[in-house]
mmCIF file of the C-alpha atoms, coordinates in Angstrom:
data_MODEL
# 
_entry.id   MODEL 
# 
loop_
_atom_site.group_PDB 
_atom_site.id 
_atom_site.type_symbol 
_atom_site.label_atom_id 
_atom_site.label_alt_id 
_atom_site.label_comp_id 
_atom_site.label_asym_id 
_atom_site.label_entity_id 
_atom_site.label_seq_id 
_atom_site.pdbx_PDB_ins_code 
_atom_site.Cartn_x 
_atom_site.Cartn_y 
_atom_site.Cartn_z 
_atom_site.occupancy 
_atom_site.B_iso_or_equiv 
_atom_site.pdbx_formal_charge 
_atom_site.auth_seq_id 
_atom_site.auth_comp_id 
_atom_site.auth_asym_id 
_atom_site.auth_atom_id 
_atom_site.pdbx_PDB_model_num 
ATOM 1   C CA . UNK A 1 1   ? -14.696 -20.294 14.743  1.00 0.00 ? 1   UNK A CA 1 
ATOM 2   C CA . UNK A 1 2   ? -18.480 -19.728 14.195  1.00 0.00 ? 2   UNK A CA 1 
ATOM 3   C CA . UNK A 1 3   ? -19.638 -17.253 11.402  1.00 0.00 ? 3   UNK A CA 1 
ATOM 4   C CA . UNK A 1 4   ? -21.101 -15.149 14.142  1.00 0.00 ? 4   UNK A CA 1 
ATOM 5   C CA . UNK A 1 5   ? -17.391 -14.380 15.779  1.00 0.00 ? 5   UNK A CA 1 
ATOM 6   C CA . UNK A 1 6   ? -16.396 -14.649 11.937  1.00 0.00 ? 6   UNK A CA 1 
ATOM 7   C CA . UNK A 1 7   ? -18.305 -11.374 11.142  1.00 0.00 ? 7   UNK A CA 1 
ATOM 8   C CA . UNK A 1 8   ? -16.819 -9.438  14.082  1.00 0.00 ? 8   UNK A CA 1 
ATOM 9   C CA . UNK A 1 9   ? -13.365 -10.419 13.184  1.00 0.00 ? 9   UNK A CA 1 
ATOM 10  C CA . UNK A 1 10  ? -14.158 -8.635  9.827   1.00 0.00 ? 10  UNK A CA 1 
ATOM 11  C CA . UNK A 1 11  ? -15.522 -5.667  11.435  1.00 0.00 ? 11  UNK A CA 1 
ATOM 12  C CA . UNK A 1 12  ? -12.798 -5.056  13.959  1.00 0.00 ? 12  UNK A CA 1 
ATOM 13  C CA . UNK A 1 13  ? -10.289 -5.413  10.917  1.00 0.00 ? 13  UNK A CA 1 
ATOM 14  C CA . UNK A 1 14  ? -12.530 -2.805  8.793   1.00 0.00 ? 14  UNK A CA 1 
ATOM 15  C CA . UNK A 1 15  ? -12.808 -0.165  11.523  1.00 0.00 ? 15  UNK A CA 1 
ATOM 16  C CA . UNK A 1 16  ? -8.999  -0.789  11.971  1.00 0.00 ? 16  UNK A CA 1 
ATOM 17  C CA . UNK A 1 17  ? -8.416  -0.903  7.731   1.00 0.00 ? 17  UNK A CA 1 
ATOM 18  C CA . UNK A 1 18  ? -11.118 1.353   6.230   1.00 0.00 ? 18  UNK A CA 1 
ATOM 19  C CA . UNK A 1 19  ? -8.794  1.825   3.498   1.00 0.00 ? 19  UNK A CA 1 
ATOM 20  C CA . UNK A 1 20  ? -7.690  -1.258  2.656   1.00 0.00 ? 20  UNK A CA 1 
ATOM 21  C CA . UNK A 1 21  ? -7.111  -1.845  -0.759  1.00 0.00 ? 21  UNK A CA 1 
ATOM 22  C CA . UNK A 1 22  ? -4.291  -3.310  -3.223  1.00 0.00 ? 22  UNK A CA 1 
ATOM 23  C CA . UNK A 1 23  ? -0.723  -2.151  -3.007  1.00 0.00 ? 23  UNK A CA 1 
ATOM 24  C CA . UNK A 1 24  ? 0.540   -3.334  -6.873  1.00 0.00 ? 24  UNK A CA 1 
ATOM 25  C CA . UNK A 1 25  ? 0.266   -0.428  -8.778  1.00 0.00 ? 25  UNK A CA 1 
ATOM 26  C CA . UNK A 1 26  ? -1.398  -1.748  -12.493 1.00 0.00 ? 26  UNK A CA 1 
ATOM 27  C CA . UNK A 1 27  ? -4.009  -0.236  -14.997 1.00 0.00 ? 27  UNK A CA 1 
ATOM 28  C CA . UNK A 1 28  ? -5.477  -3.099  -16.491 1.00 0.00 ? 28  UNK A CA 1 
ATOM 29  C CA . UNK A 1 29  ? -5.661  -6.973  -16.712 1.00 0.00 ? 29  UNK A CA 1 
ATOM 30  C CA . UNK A 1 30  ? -2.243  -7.960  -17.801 1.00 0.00 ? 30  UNK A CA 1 
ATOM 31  C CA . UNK A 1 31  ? -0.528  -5.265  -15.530 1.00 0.00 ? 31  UNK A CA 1 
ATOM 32  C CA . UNK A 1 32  ? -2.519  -7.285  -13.104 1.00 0.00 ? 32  UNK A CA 1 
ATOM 33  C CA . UNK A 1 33  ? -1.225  -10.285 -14.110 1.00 0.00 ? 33  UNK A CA 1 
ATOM 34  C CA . UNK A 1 34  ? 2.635   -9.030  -14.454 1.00 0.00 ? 34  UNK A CA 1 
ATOM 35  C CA . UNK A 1 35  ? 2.930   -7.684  -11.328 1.00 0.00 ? 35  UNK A CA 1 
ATOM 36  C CA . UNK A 1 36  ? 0.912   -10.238 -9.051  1.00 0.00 ? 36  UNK A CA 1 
ATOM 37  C CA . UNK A 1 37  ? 3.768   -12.962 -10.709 1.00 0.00 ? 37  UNK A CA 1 
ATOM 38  C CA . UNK A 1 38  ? 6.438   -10.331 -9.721  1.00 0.00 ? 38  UNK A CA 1 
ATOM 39  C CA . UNK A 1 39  ? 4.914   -10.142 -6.267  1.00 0.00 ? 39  UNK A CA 1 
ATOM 40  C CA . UNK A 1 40  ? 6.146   -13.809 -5.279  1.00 0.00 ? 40  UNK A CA 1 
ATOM 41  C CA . UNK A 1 41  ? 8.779   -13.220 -2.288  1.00 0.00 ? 41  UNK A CA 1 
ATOM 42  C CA . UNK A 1 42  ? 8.398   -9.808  -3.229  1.00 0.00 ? 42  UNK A CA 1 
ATOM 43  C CA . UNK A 1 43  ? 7.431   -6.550  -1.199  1.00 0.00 ? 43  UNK A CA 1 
ATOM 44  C CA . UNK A 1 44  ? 4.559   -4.429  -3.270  1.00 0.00 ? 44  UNK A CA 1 
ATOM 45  C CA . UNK A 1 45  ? 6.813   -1.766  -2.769  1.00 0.00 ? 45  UNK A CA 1 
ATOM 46  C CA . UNK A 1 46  ? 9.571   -2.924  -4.622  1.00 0.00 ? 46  UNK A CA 1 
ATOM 47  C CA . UNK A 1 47  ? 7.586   -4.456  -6.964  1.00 0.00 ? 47  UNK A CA 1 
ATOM 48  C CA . UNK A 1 48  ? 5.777   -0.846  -7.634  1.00 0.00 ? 48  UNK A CA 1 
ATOM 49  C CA . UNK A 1 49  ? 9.385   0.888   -8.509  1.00 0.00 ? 49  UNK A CA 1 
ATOM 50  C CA . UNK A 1 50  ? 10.236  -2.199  -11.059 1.00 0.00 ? 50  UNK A CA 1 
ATOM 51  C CA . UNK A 1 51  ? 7.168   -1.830  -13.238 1.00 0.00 ? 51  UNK A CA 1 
ATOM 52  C CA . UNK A 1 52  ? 6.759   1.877   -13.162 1.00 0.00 ? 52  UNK A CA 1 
ATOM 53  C CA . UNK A 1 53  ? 10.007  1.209   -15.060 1.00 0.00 ? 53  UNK A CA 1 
ATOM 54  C CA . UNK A 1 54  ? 8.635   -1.702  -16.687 1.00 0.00 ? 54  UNK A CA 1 
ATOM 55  C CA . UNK A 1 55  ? 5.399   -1.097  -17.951 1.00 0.00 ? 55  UNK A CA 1 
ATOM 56  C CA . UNK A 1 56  ? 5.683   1.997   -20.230 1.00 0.00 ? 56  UNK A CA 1 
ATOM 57  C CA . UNK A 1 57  ? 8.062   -0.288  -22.294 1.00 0.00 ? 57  UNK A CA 1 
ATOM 58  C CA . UNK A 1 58  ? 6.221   -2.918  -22.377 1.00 0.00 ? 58  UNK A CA 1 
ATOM 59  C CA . UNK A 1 59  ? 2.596   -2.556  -22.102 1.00 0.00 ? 59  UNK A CA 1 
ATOM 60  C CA . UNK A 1 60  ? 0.695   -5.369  -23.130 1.00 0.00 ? 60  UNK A CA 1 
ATOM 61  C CA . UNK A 1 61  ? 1.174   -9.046  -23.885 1.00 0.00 ? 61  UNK A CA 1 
ATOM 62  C CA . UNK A 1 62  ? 2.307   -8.297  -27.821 1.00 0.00 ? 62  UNK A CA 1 
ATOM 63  C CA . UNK A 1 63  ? 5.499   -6.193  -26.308 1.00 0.00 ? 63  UNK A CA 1 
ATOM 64  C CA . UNK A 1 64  ? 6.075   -8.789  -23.876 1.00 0.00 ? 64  UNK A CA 1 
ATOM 65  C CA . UNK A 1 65  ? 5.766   -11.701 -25.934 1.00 0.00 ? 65  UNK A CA 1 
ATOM 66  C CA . UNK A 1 66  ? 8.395   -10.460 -28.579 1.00 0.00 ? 66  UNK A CA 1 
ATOM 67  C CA . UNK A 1 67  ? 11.153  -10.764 -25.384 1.00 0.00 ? 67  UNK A CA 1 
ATOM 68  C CA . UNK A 1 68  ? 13.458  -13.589 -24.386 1.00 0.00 ? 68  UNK A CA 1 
ATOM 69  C CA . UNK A 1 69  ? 13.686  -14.078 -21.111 1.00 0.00 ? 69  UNK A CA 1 
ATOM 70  C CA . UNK A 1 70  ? 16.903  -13.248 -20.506 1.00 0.00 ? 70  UNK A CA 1 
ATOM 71  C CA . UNK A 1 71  ? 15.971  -9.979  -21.971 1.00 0.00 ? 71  UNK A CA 1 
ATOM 72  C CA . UNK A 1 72  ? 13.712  -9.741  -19.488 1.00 0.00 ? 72  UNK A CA 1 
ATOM 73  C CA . UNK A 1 73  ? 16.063  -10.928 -16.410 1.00 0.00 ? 73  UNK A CA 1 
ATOM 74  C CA . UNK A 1 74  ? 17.902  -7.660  -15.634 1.00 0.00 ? 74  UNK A CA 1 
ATOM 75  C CA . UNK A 1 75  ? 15.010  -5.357  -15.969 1.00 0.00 ? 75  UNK A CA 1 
ATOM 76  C CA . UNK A 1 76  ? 12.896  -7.286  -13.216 1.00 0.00 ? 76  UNK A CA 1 
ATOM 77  C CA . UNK A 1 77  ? 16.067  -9.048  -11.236 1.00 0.00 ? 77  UNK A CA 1 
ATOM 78  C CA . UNK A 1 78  ? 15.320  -6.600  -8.146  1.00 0.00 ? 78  UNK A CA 1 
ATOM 79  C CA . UNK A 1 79  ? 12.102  -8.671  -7.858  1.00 0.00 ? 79  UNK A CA 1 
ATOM 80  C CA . UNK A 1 80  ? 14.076  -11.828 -6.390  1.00 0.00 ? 80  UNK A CA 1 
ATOM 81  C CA . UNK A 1 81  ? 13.348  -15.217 -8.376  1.00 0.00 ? 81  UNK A CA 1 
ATOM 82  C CA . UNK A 1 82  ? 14.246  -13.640 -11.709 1.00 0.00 ? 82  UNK A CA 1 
ATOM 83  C CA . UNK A 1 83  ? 14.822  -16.187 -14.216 1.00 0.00 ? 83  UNK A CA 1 
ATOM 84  C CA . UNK A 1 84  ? 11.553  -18.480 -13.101 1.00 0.00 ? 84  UNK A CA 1 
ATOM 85  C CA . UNK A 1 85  ? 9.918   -15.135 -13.321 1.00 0.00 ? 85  UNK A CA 1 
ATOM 86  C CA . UNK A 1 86  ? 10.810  -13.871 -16.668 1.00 0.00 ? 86  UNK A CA 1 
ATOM 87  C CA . UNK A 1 87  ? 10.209  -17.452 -17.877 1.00 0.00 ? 87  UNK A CA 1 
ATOM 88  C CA . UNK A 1 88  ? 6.841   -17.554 -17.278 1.00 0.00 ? 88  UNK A CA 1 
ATOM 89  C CA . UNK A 1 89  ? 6.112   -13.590 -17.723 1.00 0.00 ? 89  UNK A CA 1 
ATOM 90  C CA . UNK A 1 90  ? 7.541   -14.511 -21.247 1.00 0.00 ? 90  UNK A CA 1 
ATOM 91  C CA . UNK A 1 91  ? 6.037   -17.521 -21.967 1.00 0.00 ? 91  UNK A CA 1 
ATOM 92  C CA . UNK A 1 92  ? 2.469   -16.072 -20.258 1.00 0.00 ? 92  UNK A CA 1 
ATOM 93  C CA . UNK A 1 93  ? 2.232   -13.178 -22.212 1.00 0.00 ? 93  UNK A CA 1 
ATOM 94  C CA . UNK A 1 94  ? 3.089   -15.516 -25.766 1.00 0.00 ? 94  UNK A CA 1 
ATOM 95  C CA . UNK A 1 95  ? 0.375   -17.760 -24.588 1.00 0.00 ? 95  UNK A CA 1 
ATOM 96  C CA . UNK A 1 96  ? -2.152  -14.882 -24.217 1.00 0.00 ? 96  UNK A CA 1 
ATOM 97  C CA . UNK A 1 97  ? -1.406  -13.957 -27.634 1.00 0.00 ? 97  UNK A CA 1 
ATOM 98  C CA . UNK A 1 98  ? -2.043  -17.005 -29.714 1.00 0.00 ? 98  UNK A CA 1 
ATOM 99  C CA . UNK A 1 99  ? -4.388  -18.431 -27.856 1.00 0.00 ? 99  UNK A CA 1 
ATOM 100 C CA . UNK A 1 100 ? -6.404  -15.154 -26.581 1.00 0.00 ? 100 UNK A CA 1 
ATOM 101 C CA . UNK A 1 101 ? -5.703  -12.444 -29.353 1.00 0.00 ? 101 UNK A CA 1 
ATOM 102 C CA . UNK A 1 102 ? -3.788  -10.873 -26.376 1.00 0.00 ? 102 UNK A CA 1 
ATOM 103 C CA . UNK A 1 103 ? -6.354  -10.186 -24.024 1.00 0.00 ? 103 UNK A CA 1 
ATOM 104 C CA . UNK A 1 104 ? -5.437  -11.776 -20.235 1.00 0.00 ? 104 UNK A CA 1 
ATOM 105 C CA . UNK A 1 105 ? -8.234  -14.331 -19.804 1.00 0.00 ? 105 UNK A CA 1 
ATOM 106 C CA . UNK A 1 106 ? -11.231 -13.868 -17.365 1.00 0.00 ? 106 UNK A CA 1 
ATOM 107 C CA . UNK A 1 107 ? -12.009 -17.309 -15.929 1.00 0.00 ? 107 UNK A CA 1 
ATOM 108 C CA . UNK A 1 108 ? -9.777  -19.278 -13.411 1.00 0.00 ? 108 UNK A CA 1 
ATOM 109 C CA . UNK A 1 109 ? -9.268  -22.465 -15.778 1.00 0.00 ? 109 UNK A CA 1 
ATOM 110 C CA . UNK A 1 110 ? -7.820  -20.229 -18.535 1.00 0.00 ? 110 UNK A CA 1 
ATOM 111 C CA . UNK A 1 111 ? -5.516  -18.388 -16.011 1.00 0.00 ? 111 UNK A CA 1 
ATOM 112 C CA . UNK A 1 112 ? -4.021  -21.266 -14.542 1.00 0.00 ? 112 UNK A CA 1 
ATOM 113 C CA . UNK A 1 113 ? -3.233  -22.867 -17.640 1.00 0.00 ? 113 UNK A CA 1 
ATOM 114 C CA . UNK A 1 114 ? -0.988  -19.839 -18.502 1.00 0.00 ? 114 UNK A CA 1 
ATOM 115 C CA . UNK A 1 115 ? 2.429   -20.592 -17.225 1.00 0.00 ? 115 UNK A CA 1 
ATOM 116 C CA . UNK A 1 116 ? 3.526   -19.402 -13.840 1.00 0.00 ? 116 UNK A CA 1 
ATOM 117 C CA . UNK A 1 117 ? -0.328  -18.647 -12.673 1.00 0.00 ? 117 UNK A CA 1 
ATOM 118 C CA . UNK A 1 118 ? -1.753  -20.954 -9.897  1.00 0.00 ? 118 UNK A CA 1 
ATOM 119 C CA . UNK A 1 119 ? -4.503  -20.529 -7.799  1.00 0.00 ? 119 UNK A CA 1 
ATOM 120 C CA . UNK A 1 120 ? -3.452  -17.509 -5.953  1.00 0.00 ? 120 UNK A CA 1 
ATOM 121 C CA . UNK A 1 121 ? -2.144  -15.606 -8.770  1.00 0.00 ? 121 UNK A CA 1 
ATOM 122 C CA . UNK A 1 122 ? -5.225  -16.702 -10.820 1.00 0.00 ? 122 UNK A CA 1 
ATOM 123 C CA . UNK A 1 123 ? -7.570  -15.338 -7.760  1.00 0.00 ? 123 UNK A CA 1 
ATOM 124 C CA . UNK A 1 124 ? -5.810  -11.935 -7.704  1.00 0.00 ? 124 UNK A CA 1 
ATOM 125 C CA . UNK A 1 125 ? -6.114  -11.076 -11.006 1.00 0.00 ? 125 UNK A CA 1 
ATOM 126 C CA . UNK A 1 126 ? -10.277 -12.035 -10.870 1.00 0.00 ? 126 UNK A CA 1 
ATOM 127 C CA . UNK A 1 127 ? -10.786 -9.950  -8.382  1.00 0.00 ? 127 UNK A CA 1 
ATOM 128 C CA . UNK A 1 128 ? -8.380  -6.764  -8.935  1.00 0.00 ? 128 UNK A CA 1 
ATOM 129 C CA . UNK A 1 129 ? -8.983  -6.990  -12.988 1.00 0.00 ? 129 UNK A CA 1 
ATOM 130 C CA . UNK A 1 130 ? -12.142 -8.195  -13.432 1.00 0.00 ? 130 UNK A CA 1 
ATOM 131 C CA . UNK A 1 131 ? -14.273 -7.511  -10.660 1.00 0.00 ? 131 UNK A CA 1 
ATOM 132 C CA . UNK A 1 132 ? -14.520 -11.481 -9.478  1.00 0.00 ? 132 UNK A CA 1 
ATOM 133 C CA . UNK A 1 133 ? -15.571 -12.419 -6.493  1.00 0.00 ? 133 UNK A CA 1 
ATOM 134 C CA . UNK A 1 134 ? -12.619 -13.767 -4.857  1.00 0.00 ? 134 UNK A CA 1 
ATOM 135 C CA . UNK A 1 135 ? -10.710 -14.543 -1.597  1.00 0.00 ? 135 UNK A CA 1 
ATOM 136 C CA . UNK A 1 136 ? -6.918  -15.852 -2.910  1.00 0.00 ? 136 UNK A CA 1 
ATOM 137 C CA . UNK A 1 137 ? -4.952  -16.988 0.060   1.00 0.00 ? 137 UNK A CA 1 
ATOM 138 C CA . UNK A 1 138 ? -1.392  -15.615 0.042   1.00 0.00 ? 138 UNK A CA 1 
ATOM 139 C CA . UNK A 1 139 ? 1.416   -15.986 2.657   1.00 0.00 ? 139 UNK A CA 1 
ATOM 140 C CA . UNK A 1 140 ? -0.415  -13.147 4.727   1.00 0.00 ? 140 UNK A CA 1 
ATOM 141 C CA . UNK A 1 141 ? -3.640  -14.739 4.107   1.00 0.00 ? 141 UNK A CA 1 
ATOM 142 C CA . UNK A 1 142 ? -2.797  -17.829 4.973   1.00 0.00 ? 142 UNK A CA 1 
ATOM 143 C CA . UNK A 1 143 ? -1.272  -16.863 8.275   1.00 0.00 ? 143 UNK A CA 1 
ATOM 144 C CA . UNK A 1 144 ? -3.365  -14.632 9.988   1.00 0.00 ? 144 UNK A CA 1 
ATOM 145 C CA . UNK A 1 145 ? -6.479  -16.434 9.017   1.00 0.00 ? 145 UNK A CA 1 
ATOM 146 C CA . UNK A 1 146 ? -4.678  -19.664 10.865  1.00 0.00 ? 146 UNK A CA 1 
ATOM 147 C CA . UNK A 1 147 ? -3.511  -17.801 14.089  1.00 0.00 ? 147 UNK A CA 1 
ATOM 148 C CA . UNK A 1 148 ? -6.806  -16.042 14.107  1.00 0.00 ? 148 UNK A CA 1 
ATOM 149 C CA . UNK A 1 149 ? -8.793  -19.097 13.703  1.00 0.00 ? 149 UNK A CA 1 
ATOM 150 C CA . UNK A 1 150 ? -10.937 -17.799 10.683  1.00 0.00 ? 150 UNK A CA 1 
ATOM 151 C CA . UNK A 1 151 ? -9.009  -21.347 9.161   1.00 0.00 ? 151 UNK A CA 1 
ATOM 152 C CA . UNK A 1 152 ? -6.927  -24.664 10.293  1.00 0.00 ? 152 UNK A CA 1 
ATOM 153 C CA . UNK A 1 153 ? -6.416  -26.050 7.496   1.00 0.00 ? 153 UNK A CA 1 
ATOM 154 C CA . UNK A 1 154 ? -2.652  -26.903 6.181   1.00 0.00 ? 154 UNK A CA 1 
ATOM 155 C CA . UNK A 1 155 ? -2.561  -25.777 2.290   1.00 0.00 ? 155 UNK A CA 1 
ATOM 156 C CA . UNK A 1 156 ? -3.753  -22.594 0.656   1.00 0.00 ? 156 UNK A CA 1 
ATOM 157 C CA . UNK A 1 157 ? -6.092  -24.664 -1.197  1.00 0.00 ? 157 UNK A CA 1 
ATOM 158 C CA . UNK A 1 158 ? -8.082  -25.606 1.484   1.00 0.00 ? 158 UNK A CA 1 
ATOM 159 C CA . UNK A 1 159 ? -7.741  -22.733 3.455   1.00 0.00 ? 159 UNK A CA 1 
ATOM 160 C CA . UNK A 1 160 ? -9.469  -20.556 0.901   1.00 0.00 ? 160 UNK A CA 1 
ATOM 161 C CA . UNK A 1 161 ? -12.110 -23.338 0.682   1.00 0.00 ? 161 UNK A CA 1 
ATOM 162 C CA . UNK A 1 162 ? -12.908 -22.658 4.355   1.00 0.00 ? 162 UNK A CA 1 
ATOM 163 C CA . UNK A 1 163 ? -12.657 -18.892 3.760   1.00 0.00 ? 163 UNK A CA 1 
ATOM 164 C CA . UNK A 1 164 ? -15.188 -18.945 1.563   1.00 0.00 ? 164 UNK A CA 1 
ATOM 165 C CA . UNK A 1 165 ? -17.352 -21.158 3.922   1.00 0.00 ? 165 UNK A CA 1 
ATOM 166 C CA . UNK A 1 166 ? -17.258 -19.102 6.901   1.00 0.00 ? 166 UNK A CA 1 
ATOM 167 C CA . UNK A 1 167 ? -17.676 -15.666 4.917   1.00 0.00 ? 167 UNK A CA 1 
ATOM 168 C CA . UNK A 1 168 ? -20.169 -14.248 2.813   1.00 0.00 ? 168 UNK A CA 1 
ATOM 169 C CA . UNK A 1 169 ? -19.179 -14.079 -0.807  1.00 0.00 ? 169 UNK A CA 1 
ATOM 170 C CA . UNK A 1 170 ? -20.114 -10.309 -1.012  1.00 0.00 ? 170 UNK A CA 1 
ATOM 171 C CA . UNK A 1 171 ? -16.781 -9.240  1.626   1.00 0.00 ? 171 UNK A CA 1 
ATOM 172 C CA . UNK A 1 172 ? -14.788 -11.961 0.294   1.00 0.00 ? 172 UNK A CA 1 
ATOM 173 C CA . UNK A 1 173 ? -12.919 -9.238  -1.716  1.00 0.00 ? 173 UNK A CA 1 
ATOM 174 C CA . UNK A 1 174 ? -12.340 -6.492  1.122   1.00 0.00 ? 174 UNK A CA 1 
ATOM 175 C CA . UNK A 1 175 ? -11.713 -9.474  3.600   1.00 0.00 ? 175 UNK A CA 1 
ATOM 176 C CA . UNK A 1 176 ? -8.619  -10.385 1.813   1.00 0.00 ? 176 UNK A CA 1 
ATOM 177 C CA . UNK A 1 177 ? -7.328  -7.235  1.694   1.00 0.00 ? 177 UNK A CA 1 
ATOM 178 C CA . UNK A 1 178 ? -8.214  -6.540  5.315   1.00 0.00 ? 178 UNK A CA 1 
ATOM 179 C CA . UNK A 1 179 ? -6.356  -9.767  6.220   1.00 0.00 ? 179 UNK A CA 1 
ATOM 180 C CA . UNK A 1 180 ? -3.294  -8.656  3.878   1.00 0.00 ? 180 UNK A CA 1 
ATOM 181 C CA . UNK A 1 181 ? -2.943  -5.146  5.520   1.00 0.00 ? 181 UNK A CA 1 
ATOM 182 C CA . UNK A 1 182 ? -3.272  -7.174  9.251   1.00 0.00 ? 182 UNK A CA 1 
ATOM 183 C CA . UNK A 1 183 ? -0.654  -9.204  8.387   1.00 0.00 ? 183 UNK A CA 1 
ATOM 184 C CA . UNK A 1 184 ? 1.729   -6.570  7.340   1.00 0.00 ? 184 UNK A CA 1 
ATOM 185 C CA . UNK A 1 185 ? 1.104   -3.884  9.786   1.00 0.00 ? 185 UNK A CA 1 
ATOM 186 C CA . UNK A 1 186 ? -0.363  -6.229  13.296  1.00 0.00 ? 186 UNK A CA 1 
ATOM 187 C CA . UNK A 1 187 ? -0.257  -10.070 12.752  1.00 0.00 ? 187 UNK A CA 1 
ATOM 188 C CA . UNK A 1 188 ? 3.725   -10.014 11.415  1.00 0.00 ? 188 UNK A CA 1 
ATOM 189 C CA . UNK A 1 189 ? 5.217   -13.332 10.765  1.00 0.00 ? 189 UNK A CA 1 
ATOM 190 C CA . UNK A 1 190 ? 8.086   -13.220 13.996  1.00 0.00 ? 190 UNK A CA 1 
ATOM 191 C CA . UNK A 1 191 ? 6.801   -10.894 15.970  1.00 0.00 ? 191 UNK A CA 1 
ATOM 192 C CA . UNK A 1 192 ? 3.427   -10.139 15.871  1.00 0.00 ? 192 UNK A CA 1 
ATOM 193 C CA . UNK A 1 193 ? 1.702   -6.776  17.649  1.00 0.00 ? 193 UNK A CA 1 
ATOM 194 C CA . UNK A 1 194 ? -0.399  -8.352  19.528  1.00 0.00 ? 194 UNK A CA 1 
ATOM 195 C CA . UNK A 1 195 ? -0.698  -5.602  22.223  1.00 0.00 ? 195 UNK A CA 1 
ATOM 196 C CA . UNK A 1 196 ? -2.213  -3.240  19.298  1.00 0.00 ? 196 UNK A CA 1 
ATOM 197 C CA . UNK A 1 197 ? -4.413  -5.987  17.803  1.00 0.00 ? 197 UNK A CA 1 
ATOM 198 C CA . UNK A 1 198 ? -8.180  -5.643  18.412  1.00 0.00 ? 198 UNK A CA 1 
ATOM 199 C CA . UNK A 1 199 ? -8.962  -8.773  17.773  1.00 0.00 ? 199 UNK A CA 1 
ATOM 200 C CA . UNK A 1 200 ? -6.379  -9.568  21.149  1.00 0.00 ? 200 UNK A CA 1 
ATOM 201 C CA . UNK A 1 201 ? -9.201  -9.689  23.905  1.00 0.00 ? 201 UNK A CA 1 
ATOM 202 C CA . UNK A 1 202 ? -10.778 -12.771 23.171  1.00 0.00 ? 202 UNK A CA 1 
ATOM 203 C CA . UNK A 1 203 ? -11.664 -13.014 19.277  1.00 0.00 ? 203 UNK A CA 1 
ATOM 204 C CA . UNK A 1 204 ? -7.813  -14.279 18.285  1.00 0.00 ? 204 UNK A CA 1 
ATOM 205 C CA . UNK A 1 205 ? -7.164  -17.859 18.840  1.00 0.00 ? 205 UNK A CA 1 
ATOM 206 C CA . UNK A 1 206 ? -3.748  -18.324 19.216  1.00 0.00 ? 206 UNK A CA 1 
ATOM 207 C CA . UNK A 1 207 ? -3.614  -14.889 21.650  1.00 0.00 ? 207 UNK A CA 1 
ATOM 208 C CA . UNK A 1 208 ? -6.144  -16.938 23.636  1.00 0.00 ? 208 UNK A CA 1 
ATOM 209 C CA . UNK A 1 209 ? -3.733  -20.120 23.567  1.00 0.00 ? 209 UNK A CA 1 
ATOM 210 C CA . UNK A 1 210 ? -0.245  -18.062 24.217  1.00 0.00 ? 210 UNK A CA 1 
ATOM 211 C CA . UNK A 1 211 ? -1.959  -16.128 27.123  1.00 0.00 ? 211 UNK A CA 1 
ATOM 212 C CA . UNK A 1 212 ? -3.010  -19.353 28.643  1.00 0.00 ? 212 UNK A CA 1 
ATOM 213 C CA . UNK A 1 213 ? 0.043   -20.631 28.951  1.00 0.00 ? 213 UNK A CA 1 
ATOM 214 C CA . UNK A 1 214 ? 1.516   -18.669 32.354  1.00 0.00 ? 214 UNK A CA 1 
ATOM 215 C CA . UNK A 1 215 ? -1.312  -19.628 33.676  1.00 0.00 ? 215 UNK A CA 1 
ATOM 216 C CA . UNK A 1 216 ? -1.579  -23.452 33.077  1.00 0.00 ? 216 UNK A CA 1 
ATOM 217 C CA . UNK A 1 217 ? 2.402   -23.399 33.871  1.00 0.00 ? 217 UNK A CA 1 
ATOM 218 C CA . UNK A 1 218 ? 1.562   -22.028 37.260  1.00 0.00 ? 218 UNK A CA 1 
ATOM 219 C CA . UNK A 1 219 ? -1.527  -23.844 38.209  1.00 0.00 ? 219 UNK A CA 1 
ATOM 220 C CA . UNK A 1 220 ? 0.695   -27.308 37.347  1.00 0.00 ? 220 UNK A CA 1 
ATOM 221 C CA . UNK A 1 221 ? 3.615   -25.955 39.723  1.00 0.00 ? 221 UNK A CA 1 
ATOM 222 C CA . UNK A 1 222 ? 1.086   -25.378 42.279  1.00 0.00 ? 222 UNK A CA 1 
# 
């Protein structure tokens, strides 16, 4: 896909998403951080309802640190992957003490060499915390930017590499939430909307491909 069809993929999605915005409820960097780790396999949603219970015990990295993990466990188990998760929410929020005077770092080397932060987690909390520039590729990203054709590539490494290629670094931000809130409400992973997409009449690449198919199955039987 050219940058030109690019750009109106982005502003069919914005007319369609206005709004579009992050669904994790936090207040400030290491909210950010807590709840993006929490979001792994996770809906927002349920993530939401475990830190609203979470949070006003433990606010900052000092509370958190000053946990075990399996202290931890039961108050975030609804979450899914609970003991990797209060491992490294543990461990993360020691490691921002000692080594950061417990302030959540603000550059993507420092984040990813806190425990349980790779490059998506590290991406989300640049851009919701601190402003940053950033397109991280999650499981939504990384779908509907493939079926779309906005990306090919085959790891969410590289497909944020091309997502930054193709789009200007000023929507980079909005895009990925505009590609999150496609992917949730249009683009699903099973069955996808496709008769409510706009992008449907022409701009989607696999549409295009699944729509041809009837056809080139009846021109070869002809």
């Amino acid at each position: 896909m050219d940058a030109a069809r690019a750009a109106e993929v982005m502003r069919r999605l914005e007319e369609l998403y206005p709004q579009a915005r992050p669904e994790l409820n936090f207040s400030n960097p290491f909210e950010t951080l807590v709840a993006t780790i929490l979001s792994a396999q996770c809906t927002d949603r349920r993530v939401n309802q475990v830190t609203a219970r979470l949070f006003p015990l433990y606010p900052d990295a000092f509370a958190m640190a000053k946990l075990e993990p399996e202290q931890l466990e039961p108050l975030i188990r609804e979450c899914g992957l609970y003991h990797n998760k209060a491992k490294n929410i543990v461990a993360a929020s020691r490691a921002i003490v000692e080594k950061y005077a417990g302030q959540v770092p603000s550059t993507r080397e420092e984040l990813m060499k806190l425990p349980g932060v790779g490059q998506k987690t590290a991406g989300v909390v640049l851009l919701a915390a601190f402003g940053d520039a950033q397109i991280p590729v999650d499981t939504h990203v990384f779908r509907v930017s493939r079926r779309i054709g906005l990306a090919d590539a085959t790891t969410p490494e590289r497909v944020e590499k091309q997502l930054r290629e193709i789009l200007p670094r000023d929507i980079w931000s909005f895009a990925h939430h505009l590609l999150i809130w496609h992917g949730r409400r249009v683009c699903a992973a099973r069955k996808p909307a496709c008769e409510s997409c706009p992008l449907a009449d022409g701009l989607c690449e696999k549409h295009m491909e699944t729509a041809a198919k009837p056809q080139d199955a009846a021109r070869d039987a002809g």
